[in-house]
mmCIF file of the N, C-alpha and C atoms, coordinates in Angstrom:
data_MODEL
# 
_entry.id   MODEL 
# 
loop_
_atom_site.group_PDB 
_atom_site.id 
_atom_site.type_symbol 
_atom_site.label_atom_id 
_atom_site.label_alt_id 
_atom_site.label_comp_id 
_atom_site.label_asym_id 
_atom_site.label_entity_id 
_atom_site.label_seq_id 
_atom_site.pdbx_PDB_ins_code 
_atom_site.Cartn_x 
_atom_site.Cartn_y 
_atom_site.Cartn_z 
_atom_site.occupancy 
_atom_site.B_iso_or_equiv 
_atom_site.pdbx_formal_charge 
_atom_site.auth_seq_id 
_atom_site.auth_comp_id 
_atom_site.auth_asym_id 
_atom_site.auth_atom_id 
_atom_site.pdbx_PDB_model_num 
ATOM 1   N N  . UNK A 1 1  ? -47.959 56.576 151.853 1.00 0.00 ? 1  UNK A N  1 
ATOM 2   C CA . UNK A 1 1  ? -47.507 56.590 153.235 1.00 0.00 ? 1  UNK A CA 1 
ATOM 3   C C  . UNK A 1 1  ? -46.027 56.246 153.253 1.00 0.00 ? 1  UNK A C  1 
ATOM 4   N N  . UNK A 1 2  ? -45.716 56.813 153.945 1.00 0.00 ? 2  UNK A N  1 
ATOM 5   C CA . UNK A 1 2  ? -43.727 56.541 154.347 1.00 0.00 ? 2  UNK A CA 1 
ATOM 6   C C  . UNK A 1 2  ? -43.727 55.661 155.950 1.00 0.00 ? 2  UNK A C  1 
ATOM 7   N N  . UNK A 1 3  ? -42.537 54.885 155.717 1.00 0.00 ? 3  UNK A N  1 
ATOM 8   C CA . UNK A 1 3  ? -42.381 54.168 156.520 1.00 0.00 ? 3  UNK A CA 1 
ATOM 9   C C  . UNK A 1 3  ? -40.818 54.317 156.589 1.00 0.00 ? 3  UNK A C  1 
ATOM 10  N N  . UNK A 1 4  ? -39.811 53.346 158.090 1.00 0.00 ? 4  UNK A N  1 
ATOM 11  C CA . UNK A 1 4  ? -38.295 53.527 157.534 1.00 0.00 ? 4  UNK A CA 1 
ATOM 12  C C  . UNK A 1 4  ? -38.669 52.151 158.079 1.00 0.00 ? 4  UNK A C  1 
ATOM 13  N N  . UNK A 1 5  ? -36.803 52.032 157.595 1.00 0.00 ? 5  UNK A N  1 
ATOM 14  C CA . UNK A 1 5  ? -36.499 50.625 157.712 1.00 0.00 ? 5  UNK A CA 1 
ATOM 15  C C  . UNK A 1 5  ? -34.989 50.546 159.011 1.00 0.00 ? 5  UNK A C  1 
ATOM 16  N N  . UNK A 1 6  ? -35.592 49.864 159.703 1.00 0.00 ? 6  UNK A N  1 
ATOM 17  C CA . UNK A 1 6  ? -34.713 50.342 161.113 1.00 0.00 ? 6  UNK A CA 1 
ATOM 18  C C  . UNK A 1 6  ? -33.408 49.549 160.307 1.00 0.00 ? 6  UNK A C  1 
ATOM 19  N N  . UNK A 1 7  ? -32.712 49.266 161.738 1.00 0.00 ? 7  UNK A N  1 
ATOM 20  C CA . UNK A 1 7  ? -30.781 48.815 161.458 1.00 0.00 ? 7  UNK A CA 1 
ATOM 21  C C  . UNK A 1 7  ? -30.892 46.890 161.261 1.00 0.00 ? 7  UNK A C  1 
ATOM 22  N N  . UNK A 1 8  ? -32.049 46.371 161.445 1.00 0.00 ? 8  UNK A N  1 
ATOM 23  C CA . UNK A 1 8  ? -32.192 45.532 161.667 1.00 0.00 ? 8  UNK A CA 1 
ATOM 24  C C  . UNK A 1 8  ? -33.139 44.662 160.337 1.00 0.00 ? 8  UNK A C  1 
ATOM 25  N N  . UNK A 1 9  ? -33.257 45.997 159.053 1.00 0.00 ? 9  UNK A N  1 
ATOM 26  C CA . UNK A 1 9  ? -34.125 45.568 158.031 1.00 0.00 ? 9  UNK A CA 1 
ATOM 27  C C  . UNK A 1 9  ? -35.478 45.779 158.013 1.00 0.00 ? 9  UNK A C  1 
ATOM 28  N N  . UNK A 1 10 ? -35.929 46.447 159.249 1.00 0.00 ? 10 UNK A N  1 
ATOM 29  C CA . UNK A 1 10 ? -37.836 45.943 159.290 1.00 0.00 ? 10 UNK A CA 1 
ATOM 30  C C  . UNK A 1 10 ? -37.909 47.403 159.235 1.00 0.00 ? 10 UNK A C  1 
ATOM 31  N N  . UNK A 1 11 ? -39.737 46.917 158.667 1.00 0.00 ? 11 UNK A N  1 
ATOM 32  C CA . UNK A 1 11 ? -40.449 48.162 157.995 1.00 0.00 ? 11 UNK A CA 1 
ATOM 33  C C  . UNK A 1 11 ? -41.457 47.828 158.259 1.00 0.00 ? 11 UNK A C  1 
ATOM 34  N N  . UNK A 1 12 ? -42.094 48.700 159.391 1.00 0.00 ? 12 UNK A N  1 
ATOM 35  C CA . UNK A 1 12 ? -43.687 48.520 159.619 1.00 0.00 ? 12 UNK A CA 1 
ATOM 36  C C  . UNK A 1 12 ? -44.742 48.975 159.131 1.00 0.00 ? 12 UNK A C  1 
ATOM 37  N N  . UNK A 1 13 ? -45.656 48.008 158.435 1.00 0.00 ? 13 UNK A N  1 
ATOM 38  C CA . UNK A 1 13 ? -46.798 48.195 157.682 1.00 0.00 ? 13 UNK A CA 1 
ATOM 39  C C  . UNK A 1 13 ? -47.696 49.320 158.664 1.00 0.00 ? 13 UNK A C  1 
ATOM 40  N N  . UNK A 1 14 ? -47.782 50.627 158.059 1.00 0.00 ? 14 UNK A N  1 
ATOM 41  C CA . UNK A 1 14 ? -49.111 51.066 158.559 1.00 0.00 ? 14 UNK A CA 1 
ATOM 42  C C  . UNK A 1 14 ? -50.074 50.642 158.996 1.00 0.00 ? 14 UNK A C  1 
ATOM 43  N N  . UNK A 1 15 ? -50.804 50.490 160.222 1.00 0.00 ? 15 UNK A N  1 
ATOM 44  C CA . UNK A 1 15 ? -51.885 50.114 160.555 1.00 0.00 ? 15 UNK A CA 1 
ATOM 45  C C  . UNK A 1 15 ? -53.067 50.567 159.866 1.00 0.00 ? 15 UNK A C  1 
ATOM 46  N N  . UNK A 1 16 ? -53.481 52.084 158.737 1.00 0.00 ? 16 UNK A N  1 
ATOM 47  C CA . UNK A 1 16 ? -54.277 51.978 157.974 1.00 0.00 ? 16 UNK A CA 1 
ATOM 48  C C  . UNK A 1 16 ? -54.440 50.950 156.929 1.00 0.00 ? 16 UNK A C  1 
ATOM 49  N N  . UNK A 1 17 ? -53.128 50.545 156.773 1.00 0.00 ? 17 UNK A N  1 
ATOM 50  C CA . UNK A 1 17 ? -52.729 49.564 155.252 1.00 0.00 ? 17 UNK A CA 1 
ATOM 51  C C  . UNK A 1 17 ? -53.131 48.322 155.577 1.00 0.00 ? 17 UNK A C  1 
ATOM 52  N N  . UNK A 1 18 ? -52.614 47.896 156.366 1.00 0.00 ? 18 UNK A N  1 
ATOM 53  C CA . UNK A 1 18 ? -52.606 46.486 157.668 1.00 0.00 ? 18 UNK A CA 1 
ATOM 54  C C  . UNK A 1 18 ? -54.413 46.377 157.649 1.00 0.00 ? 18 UNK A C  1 
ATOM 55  N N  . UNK A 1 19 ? -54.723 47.231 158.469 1.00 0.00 ? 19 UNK A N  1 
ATOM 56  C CA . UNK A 1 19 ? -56.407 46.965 158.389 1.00 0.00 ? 19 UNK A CA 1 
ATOM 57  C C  . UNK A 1 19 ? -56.835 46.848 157.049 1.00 0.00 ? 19 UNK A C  1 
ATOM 58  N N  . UNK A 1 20 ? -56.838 47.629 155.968 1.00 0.00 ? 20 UNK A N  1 
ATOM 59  C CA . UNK A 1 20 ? -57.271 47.682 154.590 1.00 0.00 ? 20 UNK A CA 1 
ATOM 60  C C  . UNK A 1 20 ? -56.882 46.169 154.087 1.00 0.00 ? 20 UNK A C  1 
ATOM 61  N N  . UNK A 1 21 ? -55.939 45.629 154.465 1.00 0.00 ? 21 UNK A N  1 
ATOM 62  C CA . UNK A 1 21 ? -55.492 44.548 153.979 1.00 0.00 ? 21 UNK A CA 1 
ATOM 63  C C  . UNK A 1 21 ? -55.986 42.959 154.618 1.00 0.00 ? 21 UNK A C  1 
ATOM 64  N N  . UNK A 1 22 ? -56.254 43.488 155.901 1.00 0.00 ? 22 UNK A N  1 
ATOM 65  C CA . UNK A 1 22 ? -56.729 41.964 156.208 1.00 0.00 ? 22 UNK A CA 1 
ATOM 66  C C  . UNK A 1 22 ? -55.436 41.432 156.999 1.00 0.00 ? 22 UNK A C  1 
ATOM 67  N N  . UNK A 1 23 ? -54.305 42.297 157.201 1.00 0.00 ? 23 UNK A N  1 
ATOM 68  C CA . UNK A 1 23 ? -53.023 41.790 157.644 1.00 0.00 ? 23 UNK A CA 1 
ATOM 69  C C  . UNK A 1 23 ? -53.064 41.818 159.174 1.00 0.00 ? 23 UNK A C  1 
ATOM 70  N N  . UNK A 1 24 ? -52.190 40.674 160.042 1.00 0.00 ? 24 UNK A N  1 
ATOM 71  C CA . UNK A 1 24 ? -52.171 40.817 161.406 1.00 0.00 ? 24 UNK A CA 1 
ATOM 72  C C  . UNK A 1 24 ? -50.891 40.291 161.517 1.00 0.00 ? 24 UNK A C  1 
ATOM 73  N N  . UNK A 1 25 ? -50.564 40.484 162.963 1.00 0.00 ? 25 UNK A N  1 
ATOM 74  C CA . UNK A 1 25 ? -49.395 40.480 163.658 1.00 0.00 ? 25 UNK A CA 1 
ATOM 75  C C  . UNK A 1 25 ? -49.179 38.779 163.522 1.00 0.00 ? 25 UNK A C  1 
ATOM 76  N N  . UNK A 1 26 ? -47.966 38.567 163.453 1.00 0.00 ? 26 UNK A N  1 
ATOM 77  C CA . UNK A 1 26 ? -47.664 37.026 162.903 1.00 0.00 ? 26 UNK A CA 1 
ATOM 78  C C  . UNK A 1 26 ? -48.027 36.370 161.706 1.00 0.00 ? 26 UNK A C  1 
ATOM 79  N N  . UNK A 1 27 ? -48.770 36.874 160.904 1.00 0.00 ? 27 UNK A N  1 
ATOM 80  C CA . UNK A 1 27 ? -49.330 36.325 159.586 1.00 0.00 ? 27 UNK A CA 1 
ATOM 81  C C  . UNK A 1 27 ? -48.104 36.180 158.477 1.00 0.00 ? 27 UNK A C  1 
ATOM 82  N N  . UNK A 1 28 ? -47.866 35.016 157.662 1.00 0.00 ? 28 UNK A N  1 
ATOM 83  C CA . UNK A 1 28 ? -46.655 34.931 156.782 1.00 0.00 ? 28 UNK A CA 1 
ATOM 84  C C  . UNK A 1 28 ? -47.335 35.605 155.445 1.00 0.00 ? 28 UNK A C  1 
ATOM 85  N N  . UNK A 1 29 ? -46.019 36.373 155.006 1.00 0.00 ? 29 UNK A N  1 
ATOM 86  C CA . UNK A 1 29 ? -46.397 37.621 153.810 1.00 0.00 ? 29 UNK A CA 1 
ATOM 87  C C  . UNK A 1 29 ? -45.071 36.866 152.952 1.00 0.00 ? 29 UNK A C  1 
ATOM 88  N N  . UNK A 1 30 ? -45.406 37.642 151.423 1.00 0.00 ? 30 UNK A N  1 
ATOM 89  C CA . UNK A 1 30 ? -44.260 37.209 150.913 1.00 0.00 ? 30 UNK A CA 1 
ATOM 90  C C  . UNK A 1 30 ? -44.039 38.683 150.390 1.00 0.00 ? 30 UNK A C  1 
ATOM 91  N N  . UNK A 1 31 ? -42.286 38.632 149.875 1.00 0.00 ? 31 UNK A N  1 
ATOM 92  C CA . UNK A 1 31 ? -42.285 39.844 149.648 1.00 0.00 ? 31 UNK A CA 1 
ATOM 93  C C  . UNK A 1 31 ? -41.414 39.812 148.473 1.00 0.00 ? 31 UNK A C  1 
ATOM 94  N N  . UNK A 1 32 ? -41.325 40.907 147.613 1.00 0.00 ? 32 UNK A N  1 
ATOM 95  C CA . UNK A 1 32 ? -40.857 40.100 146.327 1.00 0.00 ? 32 UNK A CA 1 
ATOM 96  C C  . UNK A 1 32 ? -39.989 41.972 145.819 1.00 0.00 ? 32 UNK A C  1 
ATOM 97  N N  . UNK A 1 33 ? -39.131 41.497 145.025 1.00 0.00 ? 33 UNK A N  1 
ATOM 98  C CA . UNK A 1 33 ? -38.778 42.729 144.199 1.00 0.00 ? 33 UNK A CA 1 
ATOM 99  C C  . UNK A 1 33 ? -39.236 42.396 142.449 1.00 0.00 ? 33 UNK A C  1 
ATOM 100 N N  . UNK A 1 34 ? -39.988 43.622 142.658 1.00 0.00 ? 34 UNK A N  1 
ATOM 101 C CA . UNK A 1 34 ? -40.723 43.640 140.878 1.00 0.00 ? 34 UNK A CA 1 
ATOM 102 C C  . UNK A 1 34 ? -40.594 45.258 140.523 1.00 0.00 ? 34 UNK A C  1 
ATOM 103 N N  . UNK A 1 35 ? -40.213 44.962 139.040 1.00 0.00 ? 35 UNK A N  1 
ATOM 104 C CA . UNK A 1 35 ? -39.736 46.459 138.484 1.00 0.00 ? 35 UNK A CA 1 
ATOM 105 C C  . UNK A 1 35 ? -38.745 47.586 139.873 1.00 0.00 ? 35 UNK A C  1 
ATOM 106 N N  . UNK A 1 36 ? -38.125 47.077 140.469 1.00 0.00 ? 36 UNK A N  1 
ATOM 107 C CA . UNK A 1 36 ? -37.490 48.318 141.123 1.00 0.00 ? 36 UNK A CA 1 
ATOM 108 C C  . UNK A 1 36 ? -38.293 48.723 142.350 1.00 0.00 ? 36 UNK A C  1 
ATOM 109 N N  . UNK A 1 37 ? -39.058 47.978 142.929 1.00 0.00 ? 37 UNK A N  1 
ATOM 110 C CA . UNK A 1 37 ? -40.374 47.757 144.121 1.00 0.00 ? 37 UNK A CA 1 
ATOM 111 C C  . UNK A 1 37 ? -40.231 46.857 144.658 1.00 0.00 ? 37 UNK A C  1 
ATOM 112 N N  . UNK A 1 38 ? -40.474 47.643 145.934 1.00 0.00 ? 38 UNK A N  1 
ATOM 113 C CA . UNK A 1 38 ? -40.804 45.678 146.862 1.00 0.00 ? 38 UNK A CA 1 
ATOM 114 C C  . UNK A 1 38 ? -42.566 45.812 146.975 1.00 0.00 ? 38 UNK A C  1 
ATOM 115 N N  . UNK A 1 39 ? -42.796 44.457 146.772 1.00 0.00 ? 39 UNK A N  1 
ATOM 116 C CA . UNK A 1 39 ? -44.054 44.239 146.686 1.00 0.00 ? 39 UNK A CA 1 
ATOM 117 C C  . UNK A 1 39 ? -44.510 43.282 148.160 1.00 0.00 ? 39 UNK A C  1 
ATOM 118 N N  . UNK A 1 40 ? -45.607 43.459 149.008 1.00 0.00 ? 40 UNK A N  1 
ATOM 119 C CA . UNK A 1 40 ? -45.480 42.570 150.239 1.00 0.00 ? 40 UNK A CA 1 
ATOM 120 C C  . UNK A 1 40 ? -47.334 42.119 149.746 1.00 0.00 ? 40 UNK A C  1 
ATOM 121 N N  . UNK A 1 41 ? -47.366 40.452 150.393 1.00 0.00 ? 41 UNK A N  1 
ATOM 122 C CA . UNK A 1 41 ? -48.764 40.559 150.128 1.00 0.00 ? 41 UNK A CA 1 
ATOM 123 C C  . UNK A 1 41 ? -49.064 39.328 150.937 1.00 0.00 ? 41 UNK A C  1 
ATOM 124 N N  . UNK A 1 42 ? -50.139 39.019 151.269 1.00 0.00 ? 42 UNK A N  1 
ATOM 125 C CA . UNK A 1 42 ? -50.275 37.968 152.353 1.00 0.00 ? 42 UNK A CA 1 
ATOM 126 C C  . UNK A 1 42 ? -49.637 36.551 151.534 1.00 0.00 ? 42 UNK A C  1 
ATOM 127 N N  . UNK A 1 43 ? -49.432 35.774 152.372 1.00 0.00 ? 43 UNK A N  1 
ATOM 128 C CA . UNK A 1 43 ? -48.898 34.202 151.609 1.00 0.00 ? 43 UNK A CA 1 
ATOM 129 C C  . UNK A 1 43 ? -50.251 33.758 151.460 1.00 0.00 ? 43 UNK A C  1 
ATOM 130 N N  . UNK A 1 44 ? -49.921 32.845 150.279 1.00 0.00 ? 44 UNK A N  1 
ATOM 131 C CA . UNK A 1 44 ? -51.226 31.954 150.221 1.00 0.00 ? 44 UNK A CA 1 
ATOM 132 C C  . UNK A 1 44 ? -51.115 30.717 150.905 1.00 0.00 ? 44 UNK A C  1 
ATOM 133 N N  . UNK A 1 45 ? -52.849 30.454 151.268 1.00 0.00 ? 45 UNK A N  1 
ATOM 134 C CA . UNK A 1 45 ? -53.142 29.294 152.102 1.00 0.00 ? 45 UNK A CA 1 
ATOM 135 C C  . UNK A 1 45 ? -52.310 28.435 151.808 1.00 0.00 ? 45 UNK A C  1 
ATOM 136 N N  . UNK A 1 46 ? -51.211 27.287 152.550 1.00 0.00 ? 46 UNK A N  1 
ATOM 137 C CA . UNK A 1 46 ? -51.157 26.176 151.913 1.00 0.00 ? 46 UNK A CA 1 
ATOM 138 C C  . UNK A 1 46 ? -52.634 25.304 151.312 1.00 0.00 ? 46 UNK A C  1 
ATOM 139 N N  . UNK A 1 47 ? -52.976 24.238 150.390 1.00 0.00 ? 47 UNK A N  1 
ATOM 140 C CA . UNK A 1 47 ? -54.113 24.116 150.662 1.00 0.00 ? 47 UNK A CA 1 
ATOM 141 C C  . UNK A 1 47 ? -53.318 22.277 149.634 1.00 0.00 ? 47 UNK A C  1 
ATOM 142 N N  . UNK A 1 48 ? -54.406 21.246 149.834 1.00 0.00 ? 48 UNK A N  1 
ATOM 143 C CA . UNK A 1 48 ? -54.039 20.172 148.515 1.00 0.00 ? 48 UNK A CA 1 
ATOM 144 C C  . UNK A 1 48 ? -55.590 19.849 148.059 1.00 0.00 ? 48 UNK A C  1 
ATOM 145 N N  . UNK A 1 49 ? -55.405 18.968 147.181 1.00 0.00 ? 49 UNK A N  1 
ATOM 146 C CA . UNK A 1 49 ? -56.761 18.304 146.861 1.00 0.00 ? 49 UNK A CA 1 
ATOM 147 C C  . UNK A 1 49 ? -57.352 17.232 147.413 1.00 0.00 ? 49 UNK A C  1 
ATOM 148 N N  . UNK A 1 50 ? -58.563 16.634 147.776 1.00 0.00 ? 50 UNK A N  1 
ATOM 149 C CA . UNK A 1 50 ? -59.054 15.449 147.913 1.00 0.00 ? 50 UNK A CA 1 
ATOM 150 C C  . UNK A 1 50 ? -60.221 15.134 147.261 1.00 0.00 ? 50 UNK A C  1 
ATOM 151 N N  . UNK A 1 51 ? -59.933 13.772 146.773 1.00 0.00 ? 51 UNK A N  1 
ATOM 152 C CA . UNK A 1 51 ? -61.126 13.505 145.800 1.00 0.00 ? 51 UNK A CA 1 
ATOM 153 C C  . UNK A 1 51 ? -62.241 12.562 147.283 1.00 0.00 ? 51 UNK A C  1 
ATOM 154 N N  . UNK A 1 52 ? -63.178 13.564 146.509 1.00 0.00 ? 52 UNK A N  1 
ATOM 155 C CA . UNK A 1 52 ? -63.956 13.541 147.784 1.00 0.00 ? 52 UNK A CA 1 
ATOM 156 C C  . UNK A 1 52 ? -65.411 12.151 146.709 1.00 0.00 ? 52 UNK A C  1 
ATOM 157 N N  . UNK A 1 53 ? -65.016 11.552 146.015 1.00 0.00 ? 53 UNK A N  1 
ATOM 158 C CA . UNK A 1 53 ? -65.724 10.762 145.143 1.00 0.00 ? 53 UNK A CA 1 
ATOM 159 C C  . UNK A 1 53 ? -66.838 11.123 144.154 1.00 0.00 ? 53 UNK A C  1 
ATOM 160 N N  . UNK A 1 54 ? -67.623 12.150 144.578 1.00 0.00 ? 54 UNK A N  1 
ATOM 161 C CA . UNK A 1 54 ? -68.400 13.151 143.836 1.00 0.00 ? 54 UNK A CA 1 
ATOM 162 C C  . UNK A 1 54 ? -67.722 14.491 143.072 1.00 0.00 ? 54 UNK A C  1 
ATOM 163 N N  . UNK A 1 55 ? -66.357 14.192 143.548 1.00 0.00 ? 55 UNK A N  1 
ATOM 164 C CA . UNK A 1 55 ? -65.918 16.012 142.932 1.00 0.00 ? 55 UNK A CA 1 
ATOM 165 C C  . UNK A 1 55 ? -64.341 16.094 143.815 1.00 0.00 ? 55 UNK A C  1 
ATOM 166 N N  . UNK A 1 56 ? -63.811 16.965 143.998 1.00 0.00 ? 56 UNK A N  1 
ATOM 167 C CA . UNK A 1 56 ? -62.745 16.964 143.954 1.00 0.00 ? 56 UNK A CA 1 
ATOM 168 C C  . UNK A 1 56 ? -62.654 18.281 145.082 1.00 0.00 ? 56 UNK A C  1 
ATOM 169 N N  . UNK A 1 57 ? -62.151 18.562 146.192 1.00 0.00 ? 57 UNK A N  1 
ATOM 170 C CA . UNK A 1 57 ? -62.424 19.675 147.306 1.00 0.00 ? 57 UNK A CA 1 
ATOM 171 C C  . UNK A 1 57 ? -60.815 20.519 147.442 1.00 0.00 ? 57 UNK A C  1 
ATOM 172 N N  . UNK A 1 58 ? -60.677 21.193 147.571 1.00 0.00 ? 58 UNK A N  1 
ATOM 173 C CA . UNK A 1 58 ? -59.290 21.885 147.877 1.00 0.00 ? 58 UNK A CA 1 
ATOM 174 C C  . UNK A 1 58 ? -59.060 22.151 149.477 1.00 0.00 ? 58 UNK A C  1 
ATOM 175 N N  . UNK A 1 59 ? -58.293 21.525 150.455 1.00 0.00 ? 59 UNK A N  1 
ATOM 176 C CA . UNK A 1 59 ? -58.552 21.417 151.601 1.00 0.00 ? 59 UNK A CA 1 
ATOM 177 C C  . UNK A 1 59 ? -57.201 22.408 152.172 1.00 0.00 ? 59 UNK A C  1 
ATOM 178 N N  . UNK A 1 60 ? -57.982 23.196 153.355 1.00 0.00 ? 60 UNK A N  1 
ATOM 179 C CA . UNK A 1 60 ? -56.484 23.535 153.751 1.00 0.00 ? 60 UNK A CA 1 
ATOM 180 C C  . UNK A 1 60 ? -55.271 22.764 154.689 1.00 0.00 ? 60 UNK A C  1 
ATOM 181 N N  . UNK A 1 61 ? -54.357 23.298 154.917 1.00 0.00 ? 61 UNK A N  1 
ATOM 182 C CA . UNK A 1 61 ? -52.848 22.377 155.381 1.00 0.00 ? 61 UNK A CA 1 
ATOM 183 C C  . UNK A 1 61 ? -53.034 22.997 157.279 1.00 0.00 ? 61 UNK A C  1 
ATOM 184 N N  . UNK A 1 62 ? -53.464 23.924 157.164 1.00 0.00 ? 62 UNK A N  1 
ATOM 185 C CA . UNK A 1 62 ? -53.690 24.869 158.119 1.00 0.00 ? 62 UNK A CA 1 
ATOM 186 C C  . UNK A 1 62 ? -55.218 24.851 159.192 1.00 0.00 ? 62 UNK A C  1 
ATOM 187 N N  . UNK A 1 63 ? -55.204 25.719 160.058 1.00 0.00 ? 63 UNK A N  1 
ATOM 188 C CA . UNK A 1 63 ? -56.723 25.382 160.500 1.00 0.00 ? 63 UNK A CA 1 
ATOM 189 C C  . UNK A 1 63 ? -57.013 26.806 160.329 1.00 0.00 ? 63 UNK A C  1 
ATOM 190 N N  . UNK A 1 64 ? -58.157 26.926 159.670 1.00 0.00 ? 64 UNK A N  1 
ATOM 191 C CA . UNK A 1 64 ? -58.582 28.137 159.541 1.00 0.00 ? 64 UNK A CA 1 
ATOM 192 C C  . UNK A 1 64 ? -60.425 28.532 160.169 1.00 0.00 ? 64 UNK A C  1 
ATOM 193 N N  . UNK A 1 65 ? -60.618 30.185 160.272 1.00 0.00 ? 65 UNK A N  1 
ATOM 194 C CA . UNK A 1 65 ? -61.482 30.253 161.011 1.00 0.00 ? 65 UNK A CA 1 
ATOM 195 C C  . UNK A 1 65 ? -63.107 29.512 160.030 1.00 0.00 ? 65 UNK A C  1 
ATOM 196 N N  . UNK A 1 66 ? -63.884 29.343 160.970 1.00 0.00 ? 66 UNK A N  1 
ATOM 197 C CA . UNK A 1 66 ? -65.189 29.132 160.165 1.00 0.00 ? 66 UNK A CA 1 
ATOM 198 C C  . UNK A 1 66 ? -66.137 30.282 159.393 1.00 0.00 ? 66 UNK A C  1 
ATOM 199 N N  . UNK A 1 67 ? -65.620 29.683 158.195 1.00 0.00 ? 67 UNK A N  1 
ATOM 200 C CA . UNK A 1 67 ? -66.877 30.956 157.588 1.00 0.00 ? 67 UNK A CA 1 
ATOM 201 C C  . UNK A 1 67 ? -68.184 31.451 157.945 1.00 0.00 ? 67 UNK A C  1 
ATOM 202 N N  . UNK A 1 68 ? -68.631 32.326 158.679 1.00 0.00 ? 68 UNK A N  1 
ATOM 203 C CA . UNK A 1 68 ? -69.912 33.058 159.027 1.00 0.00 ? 68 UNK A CA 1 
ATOM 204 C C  . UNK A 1 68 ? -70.123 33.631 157.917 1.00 0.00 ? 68 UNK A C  1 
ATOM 205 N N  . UNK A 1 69 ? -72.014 34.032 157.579 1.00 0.00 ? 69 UNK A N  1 
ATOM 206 C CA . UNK A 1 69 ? -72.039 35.089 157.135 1.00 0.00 ? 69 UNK A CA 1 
ATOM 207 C C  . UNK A 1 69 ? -71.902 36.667 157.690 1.00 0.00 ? 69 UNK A C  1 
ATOM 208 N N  . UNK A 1 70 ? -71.428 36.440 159.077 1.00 0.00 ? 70 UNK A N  1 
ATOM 209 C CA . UNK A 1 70 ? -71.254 37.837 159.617 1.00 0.00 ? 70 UNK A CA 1 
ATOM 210 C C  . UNK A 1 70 ? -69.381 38.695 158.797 1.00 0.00 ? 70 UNK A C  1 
ATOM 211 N N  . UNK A 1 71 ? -69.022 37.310 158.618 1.00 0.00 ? 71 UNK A N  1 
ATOM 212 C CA . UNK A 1 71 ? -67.267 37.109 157.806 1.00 0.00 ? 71 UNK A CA 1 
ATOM 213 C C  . UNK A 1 71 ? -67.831 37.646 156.757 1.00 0.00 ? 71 UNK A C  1 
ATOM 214 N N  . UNK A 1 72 ? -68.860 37.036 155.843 1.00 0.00 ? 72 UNK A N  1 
ATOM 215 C CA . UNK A 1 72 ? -69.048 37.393 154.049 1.00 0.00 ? 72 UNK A CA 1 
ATOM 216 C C  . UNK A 1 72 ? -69.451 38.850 154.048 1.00 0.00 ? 72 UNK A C  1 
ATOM 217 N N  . UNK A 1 73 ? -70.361 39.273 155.239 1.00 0.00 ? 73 UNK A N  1 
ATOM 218 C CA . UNK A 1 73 ? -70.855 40.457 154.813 1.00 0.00 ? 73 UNK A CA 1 
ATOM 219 C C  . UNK A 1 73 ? -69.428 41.808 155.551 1.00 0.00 ? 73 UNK A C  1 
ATOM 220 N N  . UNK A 1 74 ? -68.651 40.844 156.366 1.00 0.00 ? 74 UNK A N  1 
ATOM 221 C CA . UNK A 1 74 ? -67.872 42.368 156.460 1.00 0.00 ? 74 UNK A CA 1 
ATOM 222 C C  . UNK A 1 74 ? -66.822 42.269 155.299 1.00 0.00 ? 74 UNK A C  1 
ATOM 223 N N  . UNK A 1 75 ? -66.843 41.298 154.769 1.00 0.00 ? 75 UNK A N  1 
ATOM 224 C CA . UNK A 1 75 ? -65.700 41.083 153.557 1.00 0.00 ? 75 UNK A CA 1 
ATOM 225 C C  . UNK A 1 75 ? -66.011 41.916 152.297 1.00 0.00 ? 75 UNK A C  1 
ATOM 226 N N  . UNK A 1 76 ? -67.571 41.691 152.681 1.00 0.00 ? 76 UNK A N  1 
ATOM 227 C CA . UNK A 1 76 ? -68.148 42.224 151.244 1.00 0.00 ? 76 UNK A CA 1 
ATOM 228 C C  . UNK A 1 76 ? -68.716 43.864 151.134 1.00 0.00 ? 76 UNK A C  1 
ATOM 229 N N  . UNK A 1 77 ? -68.824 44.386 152.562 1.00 0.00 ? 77 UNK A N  1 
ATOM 230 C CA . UNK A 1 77 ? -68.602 45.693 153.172 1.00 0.00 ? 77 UNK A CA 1 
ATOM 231 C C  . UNK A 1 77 ? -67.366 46.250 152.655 1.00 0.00 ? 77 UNK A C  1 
ATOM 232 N N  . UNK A 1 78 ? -66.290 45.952 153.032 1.00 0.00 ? 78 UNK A N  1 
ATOM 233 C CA . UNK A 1 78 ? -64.743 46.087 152.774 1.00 0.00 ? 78 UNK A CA 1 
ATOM 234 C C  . UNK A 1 78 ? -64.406 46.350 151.017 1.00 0.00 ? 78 UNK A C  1 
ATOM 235 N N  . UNK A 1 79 ? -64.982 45.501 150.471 1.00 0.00 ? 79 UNK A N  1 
ATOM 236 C CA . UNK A 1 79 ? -64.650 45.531 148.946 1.00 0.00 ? 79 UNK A CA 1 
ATOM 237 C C  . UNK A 1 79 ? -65.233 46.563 148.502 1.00 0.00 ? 79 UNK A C  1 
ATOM 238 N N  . UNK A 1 80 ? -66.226 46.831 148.750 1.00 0.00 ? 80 UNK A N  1 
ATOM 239 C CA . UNK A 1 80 ? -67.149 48.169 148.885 1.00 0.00 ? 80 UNK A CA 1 
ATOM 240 C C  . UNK A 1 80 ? -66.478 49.210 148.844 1.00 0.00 ? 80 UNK A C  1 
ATOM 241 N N  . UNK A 1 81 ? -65.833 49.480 149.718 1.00 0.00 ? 81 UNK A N  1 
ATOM 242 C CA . UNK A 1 81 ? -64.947 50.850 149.952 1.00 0.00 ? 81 UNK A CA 1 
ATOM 243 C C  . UNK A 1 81 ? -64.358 51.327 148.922 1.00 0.00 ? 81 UNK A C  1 
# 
């Protein structure tokens, strides 16, 4: 897919790509130059550890939505494709 890059630097992700990706409007991406490419890809969660006394949990910094299994099975629909 082709995209341009207006006077102002921006380049809008296809909305086929965007959906395929899981990407939405305001979400922080990082974007990187590799081999002669720009590469864009969602940021990762902030997240830290807490020792939770039995084991050790990776918590996020952020508030994020609650996992459903209605979430696992369209996730797992998606990978499918």
């Amino acid at each position: 897919m082709r995209a341009a890059i207006d006077a102002a630097g921006r380049v809008v992700i296809p909305k086929p790509l965007r959906d395929a990706l899981g990407l939405t409007a305001g979400q922080p991406v990082e974007v990187v130059e590799r081999d002669g490419h720009l590469e864009i890809a969602p940021a990762p969660t902030p997240m830290h550890l807490v020792d939770e006394g039995d084991g050790v949990a990776a918590v996020t910094d952020t508030e994020m939505p609650t996992l459903t299994a209605e979430l696992v099975r369209d996730v797992l629909e998606q990978s499918r494709r």
